[in-house]
N, C-alpha and C positions, 0 to 999 in steps of 0.2 A: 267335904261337900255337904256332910250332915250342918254344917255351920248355916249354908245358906238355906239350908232346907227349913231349921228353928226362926230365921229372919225374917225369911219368907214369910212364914206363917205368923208374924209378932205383929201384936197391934198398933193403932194407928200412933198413939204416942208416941212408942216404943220405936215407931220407923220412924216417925218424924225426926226423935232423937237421932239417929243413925245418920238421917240425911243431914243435919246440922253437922255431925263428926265429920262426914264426908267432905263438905263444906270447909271445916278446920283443916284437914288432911291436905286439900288444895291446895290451900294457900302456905302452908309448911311448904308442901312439895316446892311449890316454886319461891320461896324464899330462902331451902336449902338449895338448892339448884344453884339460883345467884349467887349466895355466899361461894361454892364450890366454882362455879363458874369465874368469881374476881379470884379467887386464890390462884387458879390455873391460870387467870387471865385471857380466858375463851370460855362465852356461852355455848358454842355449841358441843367443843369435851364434854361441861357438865349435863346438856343435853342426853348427850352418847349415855354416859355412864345412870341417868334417870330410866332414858327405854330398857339396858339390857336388864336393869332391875326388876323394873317392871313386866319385861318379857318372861324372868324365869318366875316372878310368884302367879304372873297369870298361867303361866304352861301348868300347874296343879291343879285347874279345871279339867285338865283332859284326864285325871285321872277317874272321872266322875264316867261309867259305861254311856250316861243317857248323852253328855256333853259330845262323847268320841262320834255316836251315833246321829247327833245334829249338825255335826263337822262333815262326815262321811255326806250327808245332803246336802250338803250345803257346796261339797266340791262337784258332785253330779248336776248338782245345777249347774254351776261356772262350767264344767266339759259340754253340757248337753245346748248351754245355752241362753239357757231359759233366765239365769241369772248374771247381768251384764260384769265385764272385769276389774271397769272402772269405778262399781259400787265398794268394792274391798280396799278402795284410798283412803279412807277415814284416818289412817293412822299417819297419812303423809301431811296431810292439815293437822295434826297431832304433834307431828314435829315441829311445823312453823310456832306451837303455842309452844312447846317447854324450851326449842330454842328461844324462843322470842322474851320467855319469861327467864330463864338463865342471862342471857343479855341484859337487861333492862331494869330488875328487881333492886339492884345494888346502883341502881344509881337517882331512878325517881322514888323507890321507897314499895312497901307491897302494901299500904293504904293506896295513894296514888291509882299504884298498877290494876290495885281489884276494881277499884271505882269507873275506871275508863275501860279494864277489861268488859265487865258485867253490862256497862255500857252499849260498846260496842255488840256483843251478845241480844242486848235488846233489840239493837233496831234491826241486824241481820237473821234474826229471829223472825220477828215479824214479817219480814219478805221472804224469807223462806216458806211459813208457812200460809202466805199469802198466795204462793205459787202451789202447796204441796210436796214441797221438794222433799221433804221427811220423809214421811208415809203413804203420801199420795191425796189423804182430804186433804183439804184448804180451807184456811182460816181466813175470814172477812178480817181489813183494819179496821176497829170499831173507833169511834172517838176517845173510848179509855183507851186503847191500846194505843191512839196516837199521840196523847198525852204523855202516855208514861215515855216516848221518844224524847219529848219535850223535858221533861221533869229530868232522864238521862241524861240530855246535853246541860242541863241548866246545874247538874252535879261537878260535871267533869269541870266547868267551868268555878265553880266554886273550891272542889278540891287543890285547883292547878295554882288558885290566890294562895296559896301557903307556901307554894315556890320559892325558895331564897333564889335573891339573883336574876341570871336569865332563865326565862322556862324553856325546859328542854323539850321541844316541839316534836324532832325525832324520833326519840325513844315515845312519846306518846303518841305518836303516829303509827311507829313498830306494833304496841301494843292495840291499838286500833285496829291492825290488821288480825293481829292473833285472835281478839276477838271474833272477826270473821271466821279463822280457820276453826276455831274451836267453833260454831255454828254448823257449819260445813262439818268437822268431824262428826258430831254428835246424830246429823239430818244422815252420813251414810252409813254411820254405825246402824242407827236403826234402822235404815233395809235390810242389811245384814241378821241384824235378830230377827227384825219379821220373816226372815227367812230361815232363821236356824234357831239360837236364843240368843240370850243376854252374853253366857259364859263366852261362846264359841266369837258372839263379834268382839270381846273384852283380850281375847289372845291371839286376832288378828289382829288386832289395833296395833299391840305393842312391838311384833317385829316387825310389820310395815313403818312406823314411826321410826324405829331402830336402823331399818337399813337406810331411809331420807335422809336419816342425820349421817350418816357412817358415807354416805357417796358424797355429802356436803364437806368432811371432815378429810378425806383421800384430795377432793380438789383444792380443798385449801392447802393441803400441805405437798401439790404442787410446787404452789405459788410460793412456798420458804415459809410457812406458819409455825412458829414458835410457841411451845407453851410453857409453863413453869413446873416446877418438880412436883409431884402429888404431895398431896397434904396427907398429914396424920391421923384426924379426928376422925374418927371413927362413922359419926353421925353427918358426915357430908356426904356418903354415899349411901345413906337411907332414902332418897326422892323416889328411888325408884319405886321403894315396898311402901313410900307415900300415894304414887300414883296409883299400884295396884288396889289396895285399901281403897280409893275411891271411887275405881271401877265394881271392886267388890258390895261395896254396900250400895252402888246404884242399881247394881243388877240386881241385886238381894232386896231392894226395898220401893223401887217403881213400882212392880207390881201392886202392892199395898198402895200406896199413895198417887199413883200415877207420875206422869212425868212432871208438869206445872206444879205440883205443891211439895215436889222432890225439889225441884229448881228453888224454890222458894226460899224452905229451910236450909239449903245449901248453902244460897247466897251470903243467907244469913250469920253462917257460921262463916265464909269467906271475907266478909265485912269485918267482922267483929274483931276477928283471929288480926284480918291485915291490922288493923290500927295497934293491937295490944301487938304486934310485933316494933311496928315504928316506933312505941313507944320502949321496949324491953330493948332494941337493936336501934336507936335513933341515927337517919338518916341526914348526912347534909346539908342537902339537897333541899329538906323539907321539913317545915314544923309542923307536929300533931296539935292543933289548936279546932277553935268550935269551927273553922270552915271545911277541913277535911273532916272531921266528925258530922258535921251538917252534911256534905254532900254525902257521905256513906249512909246517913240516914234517907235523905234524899232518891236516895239510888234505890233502896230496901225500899222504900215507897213507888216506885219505877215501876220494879219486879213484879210488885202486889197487881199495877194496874194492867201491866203487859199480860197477866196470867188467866187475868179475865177471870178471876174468883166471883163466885156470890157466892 
């Protein structure tokens, strides 16, 4: 806990670097997810096996006394009332994004995925916070921020020209939605913190996620679901302590930066990271040429206009 306590306090460089790492850490996460996921031959195992990772490195916030102490209020609010039940789902639209990125990563590529994911983020972003649905202000669509919607489709649209073949319309539809859910996670997450902190909504996230995917996983194997033998490589079951790692340095370095220039630096490192994957792990599906590199540039120019910087 002293970790986050030095972070915390680290200047603005220094955070910005972190939310960039966080950003890298992302798009690892769901890149090993996918690979894990094609080897089982089920996104959503590699889903399962990301949460409960994620579940046990975030559970080491509770060893934090002041963390246990914003928990404890945070459950008297849910008994008393005062704080509604269905705010603490954050982690069920959390599931739709790593199942969705376990499916989908290994087949249109994690340049591709980031581009239409970040996308999609954009423009449910904007109506979210056009309602309030986050925190409660509300944010005007100003003309840059309806632009950068513009600039957003005008990427995905560029990235998708590198398609060999048919473009898989599907899977980017999939991730179109995770988009949303990642939107949605992030707008109940932070009721949650504004009601407790950062730590306490970061280790409800991941077993709410955990148990979505695990009642997802029971019915499919219902229905006769078949997986394939676990893999050996050690590094396929890291996603999880990838995803914690990003929970950890958001909450360690918002404060500093806020949330908009947190997102920003993120992205940035989610861009970058996806194409130098497609390029180290090349995908079928898709070439890394100057249109997916245009649109990921593209998109990083999106983000700048959605955040409403000056």
């Amino acid at each position: 806990m002293c970790a986050i306590f030095l972070i915390e306090k680290a200047s603005v460089p220094i955070s910005i670097t972190l939310a960039f790492i966080a950003g890298v850490a992302a798009t690892l996460q769901a890149g090993i997810s996918g690979q894990l996921a094609k080897e089982l031959n089920d996104g959503i195992m590699a889903a399962l096996v990301s949460n409960i990772g994620g579940t046990i490195f975030t559970a080491l916030f509770l060893l934090n006394p002041n963390v246990r102490k914003q928990a404890k209020k945070l459950f008297k609010a849910v008994v008393s009332g005062n704080f509604a039940k269905w705010q603490l789902l954050g982690g069920v639209a959390g599931a739709v994004y790593i199942s969705t990125a376990s499916s989908t990563v290994s087949i249109i590529g994690t340049g591709l995925f980031t581009v239409v994911l970040v996308a999609s983020q954009n423009v449910s972003g904007i109506i979210v916070d056009k309602f309030g649905f986050s925190s409660g202000s509300k944010r005007k669509i100003t003309p840059k921020r309806a632009l950068a919607v513009v600039i957003g489709i005008v990427a995905v649209l560029l990235s998708v020209s590198e398609f060999e073949g048919k473009i898989l319309w599907l899977p980017i539809l999939a991730v179109v939605i995770a988009g949303l859910a990642v939107t949605i996670q992030f707008a109940l997450n932070g009721r949650v913190t504004k009601a407790s902190n950062s730590q306490v909504s970061a280790f409800i996230n991941f077993p709410m996620s955990m148990f979505a995917v695990l009642i997802t996983l029971i019915v499919m194997n219902l229905f006769g679901k078949n997986w394939n033998s676990w893999p050996d490589q050690w590094w396929l079951y890291s996603a999880g302590f990838l995803g914690a790692v990003v929970v950890f340095l958001a909450a360690a370095t918002i404060r500093t930066l806020g949330v908009l220039l947190f997102g920003l630096a993120s992205v940035a490192g989610q861009l970058i990271t996806s194409i130098a994957l497609d390029v180290i792990l090349p995908n079928a599906n898709i070439n890394v040429g100057w249109a997916l590199i245009s649109g990921a540039g593209l998109m990083l120019l999106a983000v700048y206009l959605a955040s409403d910087l000056r």
